[in-house]
C-alpha positions as CSV (number, residue, x, y, z in Angstrom):
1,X,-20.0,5.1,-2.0
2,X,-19.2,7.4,0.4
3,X,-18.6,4.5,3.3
4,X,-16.5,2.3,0.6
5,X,-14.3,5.4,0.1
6,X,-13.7,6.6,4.0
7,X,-13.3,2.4,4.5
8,X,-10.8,2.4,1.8
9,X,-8.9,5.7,3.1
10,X,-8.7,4.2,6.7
11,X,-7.4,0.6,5.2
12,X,-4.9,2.1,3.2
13,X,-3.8,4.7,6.1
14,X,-3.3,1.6,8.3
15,X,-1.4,-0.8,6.2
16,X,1.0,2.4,5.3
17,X,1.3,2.9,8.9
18,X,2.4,-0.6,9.6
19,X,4.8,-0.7,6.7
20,X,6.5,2.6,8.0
21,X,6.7,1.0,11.2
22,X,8.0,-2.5,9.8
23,X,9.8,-1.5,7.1
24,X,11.3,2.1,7.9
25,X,14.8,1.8,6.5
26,X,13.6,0.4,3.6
27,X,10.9,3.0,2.5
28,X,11.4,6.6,2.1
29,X,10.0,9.5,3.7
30,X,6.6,8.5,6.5
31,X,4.5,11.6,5.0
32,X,5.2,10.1,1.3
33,X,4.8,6.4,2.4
34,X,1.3,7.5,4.0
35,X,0.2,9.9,1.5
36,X,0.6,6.8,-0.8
37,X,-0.8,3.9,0.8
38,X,-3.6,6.6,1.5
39,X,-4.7,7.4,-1.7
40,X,-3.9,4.2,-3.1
41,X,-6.6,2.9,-1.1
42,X,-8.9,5.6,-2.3
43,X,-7.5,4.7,-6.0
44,X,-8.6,1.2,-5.6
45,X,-11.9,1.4,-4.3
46,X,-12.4,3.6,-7.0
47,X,-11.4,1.1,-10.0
48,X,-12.8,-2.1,-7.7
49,X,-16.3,-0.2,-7.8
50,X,-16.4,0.9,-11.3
51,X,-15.2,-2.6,-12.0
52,X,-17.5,-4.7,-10.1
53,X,-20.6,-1.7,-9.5
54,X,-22.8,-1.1,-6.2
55,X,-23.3,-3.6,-3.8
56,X,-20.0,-5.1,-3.3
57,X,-19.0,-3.3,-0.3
58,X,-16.5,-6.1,0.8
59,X,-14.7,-6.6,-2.5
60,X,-14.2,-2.6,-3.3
61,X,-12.3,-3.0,0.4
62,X,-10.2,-5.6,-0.8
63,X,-9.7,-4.4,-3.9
64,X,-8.7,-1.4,-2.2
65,X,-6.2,-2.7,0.0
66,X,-4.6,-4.9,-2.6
67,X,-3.8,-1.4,-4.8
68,X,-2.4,-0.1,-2.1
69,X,0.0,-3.1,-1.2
70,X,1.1,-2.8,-4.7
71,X,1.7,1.2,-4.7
72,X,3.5,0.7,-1.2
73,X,5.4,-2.0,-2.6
74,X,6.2,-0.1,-4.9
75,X,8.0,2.2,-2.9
76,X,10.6,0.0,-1.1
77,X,14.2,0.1,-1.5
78,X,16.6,-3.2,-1.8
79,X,18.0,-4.0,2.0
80,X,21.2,-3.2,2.3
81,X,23.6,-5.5,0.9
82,X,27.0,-6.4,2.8
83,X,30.3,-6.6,0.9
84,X,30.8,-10.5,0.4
85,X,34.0,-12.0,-1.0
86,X,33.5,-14.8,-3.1
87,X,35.1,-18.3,-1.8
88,X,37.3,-19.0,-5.1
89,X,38.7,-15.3,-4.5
């Protein structure tokens, strides 16, 4: 358990880290954004093992990462939207 949860911390560190640096002006502050996908990682190993039990060391990982894709996309902002006139205006 403790392997699935360090795994899960790392994965969810990592894809926080490459949204930050993907998607900065669209997320908010980089200590919130990996703080989140963090323990969102951590969150979803936690639900994918009690879900699925010992011995699924692959699947807790995915589960993991797929909470924290979800948290993280959670936190995005809409991209900034130009002024357009309409055509019949």
């Amino acid at each position: 358990m403790f392997l699935e949860a360090l795994g899960s911390a790392l994965l969810g560190f990592a894809l926080a880290w490459a949204a930050v640096h993907r998607l900065a002006d669209r997320l908010p502050a980089r200590g919130v954004v990996l703080v989140t996908g963090t323990l969102g990682g951590v969150f979803g190993a936690l639900v994918t093992h009690g879900a699925l039990g010992p011995g699924f060391f692959l699947a807790t990982l995915i589960g993991a990462v797929a909470v924290a894709a979800v948290l993280l996309s959670l936190l995005l902002r809409p991209a900034s939207r130009r002024l357009r006139r309409s055509a019949a205006a």
